[in-house]
Every structure is written in structure tokens, then in C-alpha cells.
KEKE-3310 file (N, C-alpha, C; in steps of 0.2 Angstrom, whole numbers, plus 5000, padded with zeros to 4 digits):
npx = (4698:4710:4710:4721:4737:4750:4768:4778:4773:4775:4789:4788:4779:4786:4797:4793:4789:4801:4808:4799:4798:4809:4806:4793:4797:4803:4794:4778:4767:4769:4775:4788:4796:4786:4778:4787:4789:4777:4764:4748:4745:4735:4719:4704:4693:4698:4705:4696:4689:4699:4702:4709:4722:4734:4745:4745:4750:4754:4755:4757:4753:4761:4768:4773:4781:4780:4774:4760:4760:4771:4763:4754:4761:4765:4753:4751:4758:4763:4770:4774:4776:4780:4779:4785:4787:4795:4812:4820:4808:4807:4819:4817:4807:4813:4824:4814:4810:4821:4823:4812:4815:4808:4817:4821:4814:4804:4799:4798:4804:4803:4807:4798:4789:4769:4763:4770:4771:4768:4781:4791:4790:4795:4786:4776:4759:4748:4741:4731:4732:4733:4730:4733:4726:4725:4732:4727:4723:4734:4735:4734:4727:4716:4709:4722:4730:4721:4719:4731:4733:4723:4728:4741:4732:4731:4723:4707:4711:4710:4707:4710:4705:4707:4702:4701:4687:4677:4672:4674:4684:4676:4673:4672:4687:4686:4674:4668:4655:4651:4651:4662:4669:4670:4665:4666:4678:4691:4701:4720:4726:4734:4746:4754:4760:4766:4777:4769:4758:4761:4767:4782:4793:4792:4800:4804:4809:4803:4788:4778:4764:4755:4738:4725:4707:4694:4679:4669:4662:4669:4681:4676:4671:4682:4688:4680:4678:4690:4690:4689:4677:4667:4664:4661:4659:4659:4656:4662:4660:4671:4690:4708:4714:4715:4705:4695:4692:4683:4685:4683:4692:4686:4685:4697:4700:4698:4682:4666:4658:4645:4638:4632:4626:4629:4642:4649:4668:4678:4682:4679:4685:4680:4686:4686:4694:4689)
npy = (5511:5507:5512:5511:5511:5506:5509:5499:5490:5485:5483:5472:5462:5458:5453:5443:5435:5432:5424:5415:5407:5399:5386:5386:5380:5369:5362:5349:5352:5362:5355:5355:5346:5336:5345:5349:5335:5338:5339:5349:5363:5374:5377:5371:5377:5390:5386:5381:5395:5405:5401:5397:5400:5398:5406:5419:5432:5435:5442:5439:5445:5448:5432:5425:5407:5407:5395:5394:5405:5397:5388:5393:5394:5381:5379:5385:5398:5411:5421:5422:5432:5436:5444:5448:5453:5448:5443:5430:5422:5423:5421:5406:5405:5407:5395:5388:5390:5387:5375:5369:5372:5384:5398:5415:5424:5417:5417:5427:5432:5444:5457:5467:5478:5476:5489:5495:5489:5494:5499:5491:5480:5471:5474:5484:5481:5467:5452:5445:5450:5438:5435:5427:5415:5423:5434:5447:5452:5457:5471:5484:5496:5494:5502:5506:5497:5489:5501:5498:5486:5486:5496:5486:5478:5475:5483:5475:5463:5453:5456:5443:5438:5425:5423:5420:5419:5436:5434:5422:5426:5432:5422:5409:5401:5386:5380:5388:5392:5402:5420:5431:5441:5457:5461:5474:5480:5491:5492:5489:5469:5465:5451:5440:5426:5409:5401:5394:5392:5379:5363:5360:5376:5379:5383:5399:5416:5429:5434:5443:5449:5459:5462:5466:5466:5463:5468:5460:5469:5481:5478:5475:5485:5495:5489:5489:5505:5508:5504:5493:5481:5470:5453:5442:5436:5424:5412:5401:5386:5379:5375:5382:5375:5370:5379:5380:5371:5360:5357:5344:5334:5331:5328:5332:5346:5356:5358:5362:5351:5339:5338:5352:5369:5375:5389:5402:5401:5403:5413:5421:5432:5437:5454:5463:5474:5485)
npz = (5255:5269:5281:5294:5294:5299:5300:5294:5288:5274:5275:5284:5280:5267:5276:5281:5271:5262:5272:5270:5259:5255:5264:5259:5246:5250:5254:5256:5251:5241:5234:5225:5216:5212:5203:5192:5186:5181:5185:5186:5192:5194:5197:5191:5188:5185:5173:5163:5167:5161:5149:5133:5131:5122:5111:5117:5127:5146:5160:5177:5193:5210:5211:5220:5218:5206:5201:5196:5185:5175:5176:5166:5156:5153:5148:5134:5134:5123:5132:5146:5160:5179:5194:5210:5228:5235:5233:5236:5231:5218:5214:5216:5208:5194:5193:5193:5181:5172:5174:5167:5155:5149:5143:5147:5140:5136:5148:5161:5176:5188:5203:5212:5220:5219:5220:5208:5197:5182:5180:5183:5176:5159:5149:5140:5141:5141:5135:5145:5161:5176:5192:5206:5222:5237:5238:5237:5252:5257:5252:5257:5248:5238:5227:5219:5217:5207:5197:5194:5188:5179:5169:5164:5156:5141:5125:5124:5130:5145:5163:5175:5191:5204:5221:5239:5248:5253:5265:5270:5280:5292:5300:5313:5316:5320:5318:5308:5306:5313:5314:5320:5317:5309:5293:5286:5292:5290:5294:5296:5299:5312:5313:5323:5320:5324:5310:5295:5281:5276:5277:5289:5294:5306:5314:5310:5310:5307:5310:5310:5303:5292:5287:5278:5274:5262:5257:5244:5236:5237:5229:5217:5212:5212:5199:5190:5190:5189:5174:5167:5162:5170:5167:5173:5188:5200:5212:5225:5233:5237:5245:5246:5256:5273:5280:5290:5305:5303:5291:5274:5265:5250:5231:5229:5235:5249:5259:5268:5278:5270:5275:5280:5274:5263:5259:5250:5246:5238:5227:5209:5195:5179:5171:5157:5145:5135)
capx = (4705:4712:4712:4727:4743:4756:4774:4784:4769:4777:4795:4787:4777:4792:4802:4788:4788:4808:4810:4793:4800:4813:4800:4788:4799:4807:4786:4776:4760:4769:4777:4789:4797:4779:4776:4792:4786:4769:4759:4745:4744:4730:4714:4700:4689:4703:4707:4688:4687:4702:4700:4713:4731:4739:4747:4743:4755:4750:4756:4755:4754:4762:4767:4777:4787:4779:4771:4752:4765:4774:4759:4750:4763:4762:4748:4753:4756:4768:4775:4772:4779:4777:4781:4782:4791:4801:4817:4821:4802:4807:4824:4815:4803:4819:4826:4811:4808:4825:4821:4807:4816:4809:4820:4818:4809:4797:4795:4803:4801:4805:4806:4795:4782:4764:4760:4777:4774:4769:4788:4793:4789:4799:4781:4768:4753:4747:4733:4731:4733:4732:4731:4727:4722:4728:4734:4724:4723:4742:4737:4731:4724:4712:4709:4724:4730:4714:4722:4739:4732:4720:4732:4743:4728:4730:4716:4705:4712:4707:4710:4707:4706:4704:4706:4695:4679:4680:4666:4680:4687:4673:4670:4676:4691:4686:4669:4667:4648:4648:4652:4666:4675:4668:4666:4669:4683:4693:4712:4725:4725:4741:4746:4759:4759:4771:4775:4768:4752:4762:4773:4787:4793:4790:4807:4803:4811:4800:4781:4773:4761:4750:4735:4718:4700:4692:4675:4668:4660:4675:4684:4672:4668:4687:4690:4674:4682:4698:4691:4688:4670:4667:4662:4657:4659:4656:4658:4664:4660:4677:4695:4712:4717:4711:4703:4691:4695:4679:4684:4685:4692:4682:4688:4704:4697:4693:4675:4662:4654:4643:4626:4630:4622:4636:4643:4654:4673:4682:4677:4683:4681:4684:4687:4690:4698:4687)
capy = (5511:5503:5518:5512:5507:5503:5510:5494:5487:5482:5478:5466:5458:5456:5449:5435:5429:5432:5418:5409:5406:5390:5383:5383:5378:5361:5357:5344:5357:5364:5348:5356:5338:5335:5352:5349:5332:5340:5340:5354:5370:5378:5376:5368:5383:5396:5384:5383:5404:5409:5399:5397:5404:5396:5411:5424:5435:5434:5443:5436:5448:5444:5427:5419:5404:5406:5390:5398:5409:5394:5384:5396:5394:5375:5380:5388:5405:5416:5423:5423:5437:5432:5448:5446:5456:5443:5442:5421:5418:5427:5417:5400:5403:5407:5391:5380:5392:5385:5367:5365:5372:5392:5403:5424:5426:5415:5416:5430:5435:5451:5458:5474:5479:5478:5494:5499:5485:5498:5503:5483:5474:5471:5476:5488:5476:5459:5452:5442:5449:5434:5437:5420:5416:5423:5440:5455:5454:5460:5476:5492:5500:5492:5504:5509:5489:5490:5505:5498:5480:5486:5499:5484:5476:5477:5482:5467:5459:5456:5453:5438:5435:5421:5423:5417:5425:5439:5429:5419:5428:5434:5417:5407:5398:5381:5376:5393:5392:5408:5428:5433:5448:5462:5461:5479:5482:5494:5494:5483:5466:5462:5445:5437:5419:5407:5396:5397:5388:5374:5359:5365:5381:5382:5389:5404:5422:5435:5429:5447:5449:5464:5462:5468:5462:5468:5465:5460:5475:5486:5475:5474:5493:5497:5486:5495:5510:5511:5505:5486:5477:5465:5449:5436:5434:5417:5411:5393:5382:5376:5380:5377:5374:5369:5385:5378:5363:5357:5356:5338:5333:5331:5332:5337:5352:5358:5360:5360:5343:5337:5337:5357:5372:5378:5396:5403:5399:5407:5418:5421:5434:5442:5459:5463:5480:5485)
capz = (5257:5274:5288:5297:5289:5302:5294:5292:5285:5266:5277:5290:5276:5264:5281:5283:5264:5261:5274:5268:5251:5257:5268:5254:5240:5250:5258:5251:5250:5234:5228:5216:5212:5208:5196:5188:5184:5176:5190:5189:5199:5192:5199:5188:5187:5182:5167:5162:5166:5156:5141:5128:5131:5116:5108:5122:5135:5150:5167:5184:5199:5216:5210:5224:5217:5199:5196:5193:5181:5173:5173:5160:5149:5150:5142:5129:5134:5121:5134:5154:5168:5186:5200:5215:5231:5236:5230:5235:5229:5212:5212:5216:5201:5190:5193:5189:5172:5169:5175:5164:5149:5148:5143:5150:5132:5136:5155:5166:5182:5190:5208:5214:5222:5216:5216:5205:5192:5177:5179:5184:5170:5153:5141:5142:5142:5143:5133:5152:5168:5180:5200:5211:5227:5245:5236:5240:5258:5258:5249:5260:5244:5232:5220:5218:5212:5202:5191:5190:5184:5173:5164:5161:5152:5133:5124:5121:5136:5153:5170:5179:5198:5207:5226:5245:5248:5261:5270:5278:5286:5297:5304:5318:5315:5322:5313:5301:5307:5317:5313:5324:5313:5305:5287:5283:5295:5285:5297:5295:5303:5312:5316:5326:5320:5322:5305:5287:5279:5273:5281:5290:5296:5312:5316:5306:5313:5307:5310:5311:5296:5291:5282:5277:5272:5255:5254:5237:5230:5234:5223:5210:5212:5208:5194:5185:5191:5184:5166:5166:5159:5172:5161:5176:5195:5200:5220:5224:5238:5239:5248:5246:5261:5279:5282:5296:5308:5303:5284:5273:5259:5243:5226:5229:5237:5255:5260:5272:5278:5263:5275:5280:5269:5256:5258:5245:5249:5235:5220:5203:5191:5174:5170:5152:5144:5128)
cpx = (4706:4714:4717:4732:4747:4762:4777:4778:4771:4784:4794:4784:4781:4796:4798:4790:4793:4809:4802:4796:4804:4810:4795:4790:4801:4800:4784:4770:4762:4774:4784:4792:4791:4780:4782:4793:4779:4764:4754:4744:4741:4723:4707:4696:4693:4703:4701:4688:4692:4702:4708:4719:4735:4740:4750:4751:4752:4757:4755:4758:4754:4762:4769:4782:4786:4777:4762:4756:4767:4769:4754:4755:4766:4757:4746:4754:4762:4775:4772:4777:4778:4782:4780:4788:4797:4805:4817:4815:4802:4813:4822:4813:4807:4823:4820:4809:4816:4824:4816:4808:4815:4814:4819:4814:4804:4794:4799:4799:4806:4804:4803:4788:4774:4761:4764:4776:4773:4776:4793:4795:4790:4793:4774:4762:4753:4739:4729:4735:4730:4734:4729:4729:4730:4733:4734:4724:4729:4743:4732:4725:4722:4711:4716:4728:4726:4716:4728:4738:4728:4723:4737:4740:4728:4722:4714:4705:4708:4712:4707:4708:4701:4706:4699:4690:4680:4675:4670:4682:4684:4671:4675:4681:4689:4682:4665:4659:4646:4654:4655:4667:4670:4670:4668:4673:4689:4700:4715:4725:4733:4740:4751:4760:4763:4771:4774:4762:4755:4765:4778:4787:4790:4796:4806:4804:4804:4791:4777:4769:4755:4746:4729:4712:4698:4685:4675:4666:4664:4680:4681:4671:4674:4690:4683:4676:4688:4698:4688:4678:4669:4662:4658:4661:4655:4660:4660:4664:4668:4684:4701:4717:4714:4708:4702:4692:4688:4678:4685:4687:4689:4685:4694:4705:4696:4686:4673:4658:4649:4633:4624:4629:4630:4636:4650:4664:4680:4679:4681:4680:4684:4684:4690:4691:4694:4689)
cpy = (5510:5511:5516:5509:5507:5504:5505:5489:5483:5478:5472:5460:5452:5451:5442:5431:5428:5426:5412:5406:5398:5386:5381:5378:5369:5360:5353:5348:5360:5358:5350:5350:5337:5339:5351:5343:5331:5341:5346:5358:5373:5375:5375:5373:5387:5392:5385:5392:5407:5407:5397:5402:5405:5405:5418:5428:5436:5436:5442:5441:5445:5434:5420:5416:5403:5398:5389:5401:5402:5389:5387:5396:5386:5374:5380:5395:5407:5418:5425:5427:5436:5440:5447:5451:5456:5441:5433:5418:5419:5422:5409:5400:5403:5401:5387:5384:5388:5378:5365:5369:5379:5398:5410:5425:5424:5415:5422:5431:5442:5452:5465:5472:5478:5484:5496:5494:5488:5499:5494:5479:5472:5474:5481:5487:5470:5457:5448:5444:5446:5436:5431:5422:5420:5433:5447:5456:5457:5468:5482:5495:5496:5495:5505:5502:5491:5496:5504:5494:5483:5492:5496:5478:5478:5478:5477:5462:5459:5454:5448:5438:5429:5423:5420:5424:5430:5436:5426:5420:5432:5429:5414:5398:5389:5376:5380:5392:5399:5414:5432:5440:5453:5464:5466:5482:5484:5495:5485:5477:5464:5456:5444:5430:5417:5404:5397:5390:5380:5367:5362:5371:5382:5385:5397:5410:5427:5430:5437:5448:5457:5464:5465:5465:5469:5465:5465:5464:5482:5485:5475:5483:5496:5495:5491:5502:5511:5507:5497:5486:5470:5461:5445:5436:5429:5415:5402:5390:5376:5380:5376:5374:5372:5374:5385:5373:5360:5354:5347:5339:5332:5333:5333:5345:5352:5361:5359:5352:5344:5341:5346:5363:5373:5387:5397:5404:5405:5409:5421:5426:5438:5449:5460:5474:5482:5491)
cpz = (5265:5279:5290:5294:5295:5297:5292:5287:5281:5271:5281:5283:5270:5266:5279:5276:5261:5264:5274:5263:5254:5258:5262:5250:5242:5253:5254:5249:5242:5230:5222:5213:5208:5200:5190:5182:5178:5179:5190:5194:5200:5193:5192:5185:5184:5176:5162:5161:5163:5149:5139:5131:5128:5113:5112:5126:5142:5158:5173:5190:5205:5216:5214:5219:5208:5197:5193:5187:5175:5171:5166:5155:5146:5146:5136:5127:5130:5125:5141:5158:5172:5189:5205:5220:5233:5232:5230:5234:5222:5210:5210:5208:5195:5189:5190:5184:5171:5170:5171:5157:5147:5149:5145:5144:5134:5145:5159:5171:5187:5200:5210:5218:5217:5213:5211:5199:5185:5176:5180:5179:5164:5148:5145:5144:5140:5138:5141:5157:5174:5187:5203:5219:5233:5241:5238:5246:5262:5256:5254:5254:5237:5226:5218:5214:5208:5196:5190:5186:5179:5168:5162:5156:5144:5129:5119:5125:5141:5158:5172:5185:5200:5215:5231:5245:5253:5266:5277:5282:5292:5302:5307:5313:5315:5316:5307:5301:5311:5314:5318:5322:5310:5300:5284:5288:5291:5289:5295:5301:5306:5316:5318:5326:5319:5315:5300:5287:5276:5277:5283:5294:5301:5318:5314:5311:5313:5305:5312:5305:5297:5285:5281:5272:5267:5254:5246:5232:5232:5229:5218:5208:5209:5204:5189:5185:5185:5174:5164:5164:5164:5169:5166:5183:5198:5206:5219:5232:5240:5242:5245:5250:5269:5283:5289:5299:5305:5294:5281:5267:5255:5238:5226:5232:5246:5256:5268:5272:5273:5267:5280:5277:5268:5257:5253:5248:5245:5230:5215:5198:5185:5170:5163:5150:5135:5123)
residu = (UNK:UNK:UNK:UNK:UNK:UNK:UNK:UNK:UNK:UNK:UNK:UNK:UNK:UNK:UNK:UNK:UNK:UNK:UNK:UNK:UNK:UNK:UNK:UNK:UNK:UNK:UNK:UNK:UNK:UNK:UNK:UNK:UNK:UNK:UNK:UNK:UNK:UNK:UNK:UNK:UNK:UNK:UNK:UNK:UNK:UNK:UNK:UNK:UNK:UNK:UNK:UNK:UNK:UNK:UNK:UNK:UNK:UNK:UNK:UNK:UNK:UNK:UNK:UNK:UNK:UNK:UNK:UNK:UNK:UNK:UNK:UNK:UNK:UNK:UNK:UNK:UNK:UNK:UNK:UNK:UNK:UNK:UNK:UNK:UNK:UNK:UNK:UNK:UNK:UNK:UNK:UNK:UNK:UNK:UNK:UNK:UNK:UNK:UNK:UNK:UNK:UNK:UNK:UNK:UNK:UNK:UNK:UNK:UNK:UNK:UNK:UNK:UNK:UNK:UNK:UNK:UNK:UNK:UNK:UNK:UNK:UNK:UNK:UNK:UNK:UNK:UNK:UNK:UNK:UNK:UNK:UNK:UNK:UNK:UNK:UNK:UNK:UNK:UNK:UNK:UNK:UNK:UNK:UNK:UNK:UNK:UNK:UNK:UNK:UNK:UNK:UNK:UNK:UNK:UNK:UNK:UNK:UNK:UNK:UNK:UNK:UNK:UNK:UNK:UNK:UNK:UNK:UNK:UNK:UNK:UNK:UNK:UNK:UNK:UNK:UNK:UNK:UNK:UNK:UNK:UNK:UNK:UNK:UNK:UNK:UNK:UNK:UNK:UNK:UNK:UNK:UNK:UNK:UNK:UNK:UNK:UNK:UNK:UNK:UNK:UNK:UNK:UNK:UNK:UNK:UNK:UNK:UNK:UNK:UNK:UNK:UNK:UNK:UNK:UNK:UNK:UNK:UNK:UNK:UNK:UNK:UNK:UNK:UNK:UNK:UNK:UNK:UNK:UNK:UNK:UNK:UNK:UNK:UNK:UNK:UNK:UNK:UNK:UNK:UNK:UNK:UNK:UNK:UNK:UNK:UNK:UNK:UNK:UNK:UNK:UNK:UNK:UNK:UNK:UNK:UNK:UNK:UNK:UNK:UNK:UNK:UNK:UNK:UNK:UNK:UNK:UNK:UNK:UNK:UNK:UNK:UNK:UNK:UNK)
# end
């Protein structure tokens, strides 16, 4: 657990991603003309590691605009929940469940905190609780996620995470070849950055952010904890985004140039409820 919490913590973060949501929703980085279209949103691997959906329920923590959410029930999912803090990133995703035909039965979405979602969210459990990338690094308290997601896990179910490796963010911005950060830094990181990761927003008010780094066997240690079967943890030499100046496209993926060694970029893992 994260030694220093700064009090506005939840309110400053809330602020950033309440006036993120617009920015995101008109940028070309999430396309939603595209996604509305049919465009894919879900990563190659995640499809491959969760399998089958047809029939399933499946809840999606901290969902943003719900299209990781909306895309699993392109799938075939029963019945998809997407949560998320942000009210206008919860509204957004309401609109494109209504734009691509999901009615609340088959697709809702809710507004709450992460840690509140046991009391959030219209069903007891899920046969799939889905979490993707850029997620954890907003939450102070790891186990205590890790006890709520896997008490919304039905038994039989699992959890899946996909998120970035915490590797990354010890290294230098530029060419991600050298160890600046300290990997087990347990206080909050605060930022002051103008803008948002996507096109756009560079007018943006409220740019204070509060986060924190999880390495990977805290996360795995409280997922085993609170009751989970970890089934497979699998690293991935790819990103989604321009992490490093020194990154190129390939694939449809960001990476490192082809002719330097491969470190793990993002990591994926399943967690079942037996």
C-alpha cells in the first residue's frame, strides 16, 4: 500500500478525467466514428487470453468511454457493465451503447468509484471481470482492488488484467534505455502535465494528476490473496502508445527499434475463482 496519499487525491484525479472525456471522445487516438463503424478496440492478445464470451457476463472496471466494455459484447457477451468515476466518460459510453443498438440489459454502465463497485453495480458477480490497460496506477491500494474484483468474480469465473509493465515507468523518457525511477517507490506520484495522451487537449484546466507504481508481484501477491488461482502471466514486448521518443511502429503496436534487446512493455494475466 502507497505511504503517502495527498487528500484530494480521488478529487484531482476525477478533475483531470471529467475534462479528459470530450477531448478523448472528439480525438482521432479513439476514433469513435471508426468503433461505431466495427473498428476493433481490443487488443490481439486479450482476445486470444480471454477466450470465448458468447453467452458470458462480463464486468469491466474503470472503463472510461466503454469501448473495451462494448467491444466484449460484440463479442458475444450476454451481458457487459463498464464502471468508471467519471460521470461525462460513463455518459459517453451510454451514448455509443445506444448507437450500436445495446440496450441497459445488455450493456449498462454505472458511475462510482472502484473501490465502491460491490455496492455500484446492478449484479452480484460476473463470470468475467475485465480490467485494461493504464488502470492501476490511479489506485493508492492494491489489495484492497484485488478484494473487491475478486469478490465480484462468480465462482468458476475469472479476472483478467491487461495493463503496462511497471518496468516502464522506471526508465528515461526519451530512449527507455536507462533506470531513472525507483521500481519499488511506494508514495504517490504527482504530476503536473499540461494536455492528455491523445490529440488535442492542450487547453485542458485541471492537469494535476496523482498516481502510483505497483510492481508486479504486489499485484500478483494480492490477487492470490484475496482468493484468485492465478492461471498465466504473460509479458509483452509491445505498447500502446508512444511511451519512449525512441519507439516505432510495427504491427500496429509501439515498440522498441527491432535491432535493440526486448524488455517487457505490457503484461497480461488470468486470475480464476474456483
Amino acid at each position: 500500500m502507497a505511504l503517502s496519499h495527498p487528500s484530494d487525491w480521488r478529487d484531482a484525479n476525477r478533475a483531470n478525467w471529467d475534462e479528459r472525456a470530450a477531448v478523448h471522445a472528439a480525438s482521432d487516438f479513439y476514433d469513435l466514428d471508426g468503433f461505431r463503424a466495427g473498428a476493433e478496440a481490443l487488443r490481439h492478445f486479450e482476445l486470444a487470453e480471454v477466450g470465448d464470451v458468447t453467452g458470458k457476463s462480463l464486468l469491466h472496471l474503470q472503463c472510461h468511454m466503454g469501448l473495451d466494455t462494448l467491444s466484449w459484447a460484440r463479442h458475444g457477451a450476454a451481458r457487459v457493465v463498464g464502471l468508471d468515476f467519471s460521470e461525462p466518460a460513463v455518459e459517453t459510453a451510454r451514448g455509443l451503447a445506444g448507437d450500436l443498438g445495446f440496450g441497459p440489459d445488455r450493456a449498462a454502465f454505472v458511475t462510482a468509484d472502484v473501490y465502491d463497485a460491490a455496492q455500484a453495480v446492478p449484479d452480484p458477480s460476473y463470470d468475467i471481470v475485465y480490467t485494461g490497460v493504464g488502470a492501476l496506477c490511479w489506485l493508492p491500494d492494491i489489495r484492497r482492488w484485488a478484494e473487491t474484483a475478486a469478490a465480484l468474480v462468480a465462482p468458476g469465473g475469472f479476472l483478467y488484467l491487461a495493463e503496462f509493465h511497471p518496468i516502464t515507468d522506471v526508465l528515461d523518457d526519451e530512449t527507455g534505455s536507462r533506470v531513472v525511477h525507483d521500481y519499488f517507490d511506494p508514495d504517490a506520484q504527482v504530476y503536473e502535465l499540461s494536455g492528455t495522451y491523445t490529440d488535442g487537449g492542450s487547453g485542458l484546466l485541471h492537469n494535476r494528476t496523482v498516481e502510483w507504481r505497483h510492481p508486479l508481484g504486489e499485484v500478483v501477491t494480492a490477487l492470490a490473496t484475496a482468493g484468485l488461482r492465478i492461471e498465466f502471466l504473460h509479458e509483452h514486448d509491445v505498447s500502446l502508445f508512444p511511451r519512449f521518443g525512441s519507439f516505432e511502429v510495427r504491427d500496429g503496436y509501439h515498440r522498441f527499434p527491432a535491432d535493440r534487446p526486448r524488455i517487457p512493455l505490457m503484461y497480461s494475466l488470468r486470475a480464476r475463482k474456483d
